[in-house]
N, C-alpha and C positions, 0 to 999 in steps of 0.2 A: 177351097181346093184341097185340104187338107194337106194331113204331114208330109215334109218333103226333106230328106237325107241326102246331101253330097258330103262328098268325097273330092278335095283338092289338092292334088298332088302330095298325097301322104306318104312320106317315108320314115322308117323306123332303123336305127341302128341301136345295135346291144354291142357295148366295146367298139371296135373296130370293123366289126360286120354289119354289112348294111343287109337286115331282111326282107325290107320292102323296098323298093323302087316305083314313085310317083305312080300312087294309086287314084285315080277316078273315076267312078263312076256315082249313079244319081237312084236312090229309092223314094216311092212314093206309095203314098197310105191307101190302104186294102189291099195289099199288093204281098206275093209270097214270093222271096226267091230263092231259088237254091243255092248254096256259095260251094262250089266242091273245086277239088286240086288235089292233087298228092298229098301227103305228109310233109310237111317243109316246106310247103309251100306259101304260107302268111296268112291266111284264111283266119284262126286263132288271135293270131297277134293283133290282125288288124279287126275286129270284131273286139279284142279288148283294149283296142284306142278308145274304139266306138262307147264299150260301156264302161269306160274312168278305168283301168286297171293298170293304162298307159299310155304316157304322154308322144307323140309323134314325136320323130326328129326336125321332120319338115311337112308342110302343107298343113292342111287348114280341113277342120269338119265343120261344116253348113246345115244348121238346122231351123227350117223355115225362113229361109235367109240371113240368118244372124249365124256369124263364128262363134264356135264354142270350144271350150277349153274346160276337161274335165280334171280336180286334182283326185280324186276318188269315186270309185263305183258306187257310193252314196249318192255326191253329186249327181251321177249320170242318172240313177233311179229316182229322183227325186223330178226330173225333168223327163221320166216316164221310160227311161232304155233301162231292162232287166236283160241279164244273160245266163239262160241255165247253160255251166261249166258238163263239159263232158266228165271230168272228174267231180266228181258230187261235192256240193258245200254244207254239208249239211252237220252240225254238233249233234253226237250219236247219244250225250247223255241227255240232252234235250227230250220234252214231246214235241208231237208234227205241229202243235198250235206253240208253241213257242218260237219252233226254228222259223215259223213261215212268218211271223212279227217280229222277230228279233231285230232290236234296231230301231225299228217301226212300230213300236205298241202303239194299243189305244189306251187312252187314257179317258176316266171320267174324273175330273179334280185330279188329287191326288193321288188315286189311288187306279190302279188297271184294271181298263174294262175287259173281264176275262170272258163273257157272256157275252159281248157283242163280237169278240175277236174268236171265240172259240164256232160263233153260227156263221162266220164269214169263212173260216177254214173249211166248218164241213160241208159249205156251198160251194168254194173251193175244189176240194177233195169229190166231192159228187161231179163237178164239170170234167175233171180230165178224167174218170172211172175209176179212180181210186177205193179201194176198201179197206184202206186204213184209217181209226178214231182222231177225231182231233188232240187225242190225252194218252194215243200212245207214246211210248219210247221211243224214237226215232232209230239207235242200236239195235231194237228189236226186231225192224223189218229187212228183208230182204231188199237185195240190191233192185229189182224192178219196182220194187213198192216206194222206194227212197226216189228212185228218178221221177217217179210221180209227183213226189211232194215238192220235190224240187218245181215239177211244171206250174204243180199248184200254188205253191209259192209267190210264183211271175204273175198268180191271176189277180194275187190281192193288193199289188201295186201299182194301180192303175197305169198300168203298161201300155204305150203308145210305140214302144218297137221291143219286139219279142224275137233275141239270139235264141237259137235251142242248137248245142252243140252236140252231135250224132244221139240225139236225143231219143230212138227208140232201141240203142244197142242192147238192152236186158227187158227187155219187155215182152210181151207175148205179141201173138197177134191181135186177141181179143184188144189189148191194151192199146194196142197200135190202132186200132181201129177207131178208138175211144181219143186218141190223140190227134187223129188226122180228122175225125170229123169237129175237134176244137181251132185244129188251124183255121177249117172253114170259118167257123163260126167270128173266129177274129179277123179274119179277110171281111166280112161283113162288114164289122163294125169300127173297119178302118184302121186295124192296127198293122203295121209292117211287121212281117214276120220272115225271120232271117234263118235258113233252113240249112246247116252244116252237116252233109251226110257223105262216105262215102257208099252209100246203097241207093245206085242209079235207077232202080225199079224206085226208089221212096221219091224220090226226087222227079221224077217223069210226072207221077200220080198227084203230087200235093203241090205242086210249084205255078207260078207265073209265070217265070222269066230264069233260066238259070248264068248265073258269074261262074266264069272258071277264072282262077289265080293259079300261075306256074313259077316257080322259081320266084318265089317274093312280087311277082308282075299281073299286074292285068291283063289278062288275055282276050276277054270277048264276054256280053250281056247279050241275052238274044231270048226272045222269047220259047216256054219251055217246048210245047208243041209244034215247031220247026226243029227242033234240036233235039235224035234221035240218041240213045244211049252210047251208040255206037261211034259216035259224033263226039259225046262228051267224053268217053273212054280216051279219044283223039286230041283233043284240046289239051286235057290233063295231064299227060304224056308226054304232049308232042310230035307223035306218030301215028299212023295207025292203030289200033291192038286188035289183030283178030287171034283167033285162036285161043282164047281164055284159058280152055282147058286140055291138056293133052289126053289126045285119042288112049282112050280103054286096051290096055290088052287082057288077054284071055289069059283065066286064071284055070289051075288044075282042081278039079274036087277030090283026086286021088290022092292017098298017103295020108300023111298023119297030120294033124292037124299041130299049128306051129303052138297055137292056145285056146282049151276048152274050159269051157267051165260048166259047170253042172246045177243047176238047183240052188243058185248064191242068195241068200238076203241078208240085207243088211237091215239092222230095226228101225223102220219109221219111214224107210226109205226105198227098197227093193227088194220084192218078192221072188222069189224063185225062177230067178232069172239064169236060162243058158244060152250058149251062144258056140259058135269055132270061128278059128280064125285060120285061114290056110296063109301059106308062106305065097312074098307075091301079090298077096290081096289086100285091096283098101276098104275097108269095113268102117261102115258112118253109123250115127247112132240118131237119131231123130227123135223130138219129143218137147214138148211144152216146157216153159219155165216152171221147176218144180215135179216134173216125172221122175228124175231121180237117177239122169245118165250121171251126170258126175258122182254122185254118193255113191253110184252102184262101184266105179272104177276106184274111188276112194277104199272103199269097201277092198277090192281086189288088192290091193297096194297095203292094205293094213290102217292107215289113215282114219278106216271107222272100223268100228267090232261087225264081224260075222255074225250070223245068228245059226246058219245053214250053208252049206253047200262047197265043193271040193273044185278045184283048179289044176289042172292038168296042163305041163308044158315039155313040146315034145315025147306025148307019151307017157311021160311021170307025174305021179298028181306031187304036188308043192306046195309049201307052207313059206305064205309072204306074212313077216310082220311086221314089216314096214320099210316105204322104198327103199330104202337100202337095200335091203335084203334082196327085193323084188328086181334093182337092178344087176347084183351080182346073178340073178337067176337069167337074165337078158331084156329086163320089162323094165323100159322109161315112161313115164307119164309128165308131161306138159299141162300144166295148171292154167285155165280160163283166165286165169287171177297174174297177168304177165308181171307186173310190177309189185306184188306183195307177196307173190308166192313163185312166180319162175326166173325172177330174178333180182340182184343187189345192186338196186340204182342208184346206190351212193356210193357205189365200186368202180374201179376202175374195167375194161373192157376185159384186159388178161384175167382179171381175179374171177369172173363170172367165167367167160370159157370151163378152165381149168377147174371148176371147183368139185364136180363130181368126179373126178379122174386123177385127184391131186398126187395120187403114187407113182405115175409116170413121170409126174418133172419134180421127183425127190430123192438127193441120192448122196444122201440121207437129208442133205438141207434143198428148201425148193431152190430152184432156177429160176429166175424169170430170164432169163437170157432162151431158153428152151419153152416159157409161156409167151413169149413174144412170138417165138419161131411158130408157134402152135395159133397164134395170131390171125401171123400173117398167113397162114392156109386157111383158115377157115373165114377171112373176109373173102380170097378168090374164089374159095368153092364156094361159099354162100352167099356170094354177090353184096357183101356189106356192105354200104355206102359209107362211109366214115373218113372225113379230112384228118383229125388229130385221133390218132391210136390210142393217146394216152389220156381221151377224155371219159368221164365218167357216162354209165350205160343209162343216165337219164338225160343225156343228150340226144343219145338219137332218137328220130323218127319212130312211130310206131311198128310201122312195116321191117325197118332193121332192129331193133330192138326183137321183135317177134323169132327175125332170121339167127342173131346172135342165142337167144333162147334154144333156138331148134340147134343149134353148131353144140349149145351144151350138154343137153339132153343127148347128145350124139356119141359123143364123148365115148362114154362106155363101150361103146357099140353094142349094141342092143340089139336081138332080134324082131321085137314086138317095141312098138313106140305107138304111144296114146298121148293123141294131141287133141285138146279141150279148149274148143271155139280157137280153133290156129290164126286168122284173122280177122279177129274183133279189133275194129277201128284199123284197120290196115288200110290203107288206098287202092287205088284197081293196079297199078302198075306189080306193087309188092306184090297182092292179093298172086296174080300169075308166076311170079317168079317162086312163092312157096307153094301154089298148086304143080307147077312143073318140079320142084323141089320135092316134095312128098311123091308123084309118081316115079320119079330114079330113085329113092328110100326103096320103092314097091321093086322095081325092076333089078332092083339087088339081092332079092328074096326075103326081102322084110316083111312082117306084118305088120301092116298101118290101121287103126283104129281114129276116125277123126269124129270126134263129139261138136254138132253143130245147130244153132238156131238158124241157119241159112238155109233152107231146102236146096236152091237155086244151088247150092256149090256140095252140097251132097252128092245132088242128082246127075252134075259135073264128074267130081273124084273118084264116085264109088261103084265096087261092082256087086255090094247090096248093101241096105240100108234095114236097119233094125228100128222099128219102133217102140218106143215105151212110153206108157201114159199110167202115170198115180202109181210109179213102183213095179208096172207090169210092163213084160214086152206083148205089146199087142200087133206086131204084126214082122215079118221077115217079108222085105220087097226086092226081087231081081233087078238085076239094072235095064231089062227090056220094057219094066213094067212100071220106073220111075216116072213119075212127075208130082209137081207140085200138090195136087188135089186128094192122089193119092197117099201122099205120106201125110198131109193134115188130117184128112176124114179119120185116116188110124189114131193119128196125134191127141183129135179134140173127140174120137171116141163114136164119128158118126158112121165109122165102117168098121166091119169086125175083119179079124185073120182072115174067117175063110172066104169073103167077099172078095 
């Protein structure tokens, strides 16, 4: 009959907080499912019950009919469950053929077989589309190439249930492509494969049967193709959600542009790229992992060297050399990089707000009596989900963590704000509340610049969309003339500008 996974009344408490509530349900091998829920919702926790990271508080996991009880994720991989971690596990001084045996060498005698383990990595490495060496540096690749190895990793331990936690967030399409025709291939050959996404288009396409978990609870298994997106947006929530995106309004091309820039490169990374930005207007940046949207803004901000090209705001060209600078001029930028670069998770919630603006609550010494006050506005205006005020910013959810980011970057007040992948790993609910968030930014007379691997939420926010591929911008799209097809054919280079 093959593999078979329940779930008996599992509940999970941390302290005093109970995040699960008597979870059950039942998987079975060759079988793909999707597990989605909001942020907060258990999905995580209970998936590393499943692979030894943590023990339940209550109920019982059934594997092939025998209870099991894991005390470490050794344990659980050893009896075939791997879980590629949406936060990457990977030692960066390692090579990719070390980190993916680590633990798990092969041995001949004594001594490691580094020739039998180094042809299984790049068998490996060739199944999920990887083109990185068994003997490189793991530090040395890029975050898509790392998530790779990560997948490839799970292939060489004879895995019999394969977690992948939003496991194509940094990847391309081509990649993603490369990874969903491997799901196939382990639905073949019997292995349960346990699909954590919030991008309902991935989950419609690669899935069996989708789980939605709400509030630490079970809500509903149903198979995927009865269960329309629109359904699962519902379940997840709790309500309805239509309306994803708010209605466009009509932006002016007259007058001065809020930001120009002329002929910018940065070396290695962006060529002669210009662009404007009117007051008002949402402007997306589209383009392959590795075309060079983020360097080029890095670039803008001072963050990288110039090689070429002059920046003009309201009229005057400007000399940024480095954010700071760029936000006394009125330009905030928002790092893809939420937790290592847009914010201090080992901080308390005030200290992050507050920190680009710290001269308003210093007088001459800070306040925090006046960072609380400052707080408490920016959870109501930004809709911050947060019980304890005074807990650290690696408590919350993705989706409020995102929102507390954007309350900072706000700070200043800024006329121009560059937000870089604004919802990566956010849920659908957050996802709406910072797309309706970023158009009042717009409807204030702001420029908004939103750099994204999403086409789908491009083609949503924006009222055009800039393409860039290998360093160039190859194409300026109207928002009459948006869709998906179009902004990849520019992306992947198989449509030119003037087509």
């Amino acid at each position: 009959m093959g593999l078979v996974v329940e779930f008996h009344g599992i509940a999970k408490d941390f302290g005093s907080v109970r995040v699960l509530h008597d979870i059950s349900f039942r998987l079975e091998a060759g079988r793909v499912y999707g597990l989605i829920g909001e942020n907060g919702a258990g999905k995580s926790t209970l998936m590393k019950i499943l692979a030894g990271y943590h023990e339940p508080s209550a109920g019982t996991v059934v594997i092939d009919g025998e209870p099991v009880s894991f005390a470490s994720s050794r344990e659980a991989e050893e009896r075939g469950i791997v879980m590629v971690h949406q936060e990457l596990n990977l030692a960066d001084a390692l090579t990719v053929v070390q980190n993916m045996f680590l633990g798990h060498e092969i041995r001949k005698g004594f001594l490691l077989d580094e020739k039998t383990m180094a042809r299984q990595a790049e068998a490996a490495l060739a199944s999920v589309g990887a083109h990185s060496h068994p003997d490189d540096r793991v530090g040395d690749l890029i975050v898509a190439e790392k998530q790779l190895v990560e997948i490839a990793k799970a292939q060489v331990r004879h895995t019999r249930v394969l977690i992948l936690d939003e496991p194509t967030a940094s990847l391309t399409p081509n990649e993603c492509e490369h990874l969903f025709s491997l799901i196939a291939q382990l639905r073949e050959e019997g292995i349960i494969v346990l699909y954590i996404s919030h991008k309902l288009d991935e989950v419609e396409r690669v899935t069996d049967e989708v789980i939605v978990m709400r509030d630490g609870h079970f809500i509903s298994q149903a198979k995927t193709a009865e269960t329309s997106r629109a359904r699962m947006a519902a379940l997840m929530v709790g309500r309805e959600l239509s309306d994803m995106y708010p209605p466009k309004r009509p932006v002016t091309s007259v007058g001065e542009p809020l930001l120009r820039v002329e002929g910018l490169s940065v070396s290695g990374w962006a060529q002669n790229v210009s662009f404007s930005l009117m007051p008002g207007e949402i402007l997306g940046f589209a383009g392959l992992v590795g075309a060079g949207r983020t360097e080029l803004f890095e670039g803008i901000l001072g963050l990288r060297p110039r090689s070429s090209g002059r920046i003009f705001m309201g009229g005057k060209e400007v000399r940024m050399g480095d954010p700071r600078a760029a936000a006394r001029l009125g330009l905030t930028y928002l790092s893809e990089d939420r937790k290592g670069k847009g914010l201090h998770v080992g901080r308390v919630l005030s200290d992050n707000l507050t920190l680009l603006d710290l001269k308003t609550y210093t007088h001459p010494f800070l306040s925090p009596r006046e960072e609380r006050a400052a707080l408490d506005r920016a959870v109501d205006e930004f809709g911050i989900r947060v019980g304890d005020r005074e807990c650290l910013a690696s408590s919350l959810s993705g989706g409020n963590q995102q929102k507390l980011a954007i309350a900072k970057y706000l700070a200043p007040e800024p006329q121009i704000f560059v937000l870089d992948e604004p919802t990566r790993g956010v849920d659908v609910g957050a996802k709406r509340d910072i797309y309706f968030l970023i158009d009042r930014l717009a409807a204030e007379g702001r420029g908004i610049i939103v750099i994204s691997s999403e086409l789908v939420e491009l083609i949503g926010l924006c009222h055009r969309v800039i393409v860039m591929r290998d360093g160039r911008v190859t194409a300026e799209v109207p928002a009459d003339r948006l869709s998906e097809e179009e902004l990849l054919s520019h992306a992947i280079g198989t449509r030119t500008a003037a087509e």
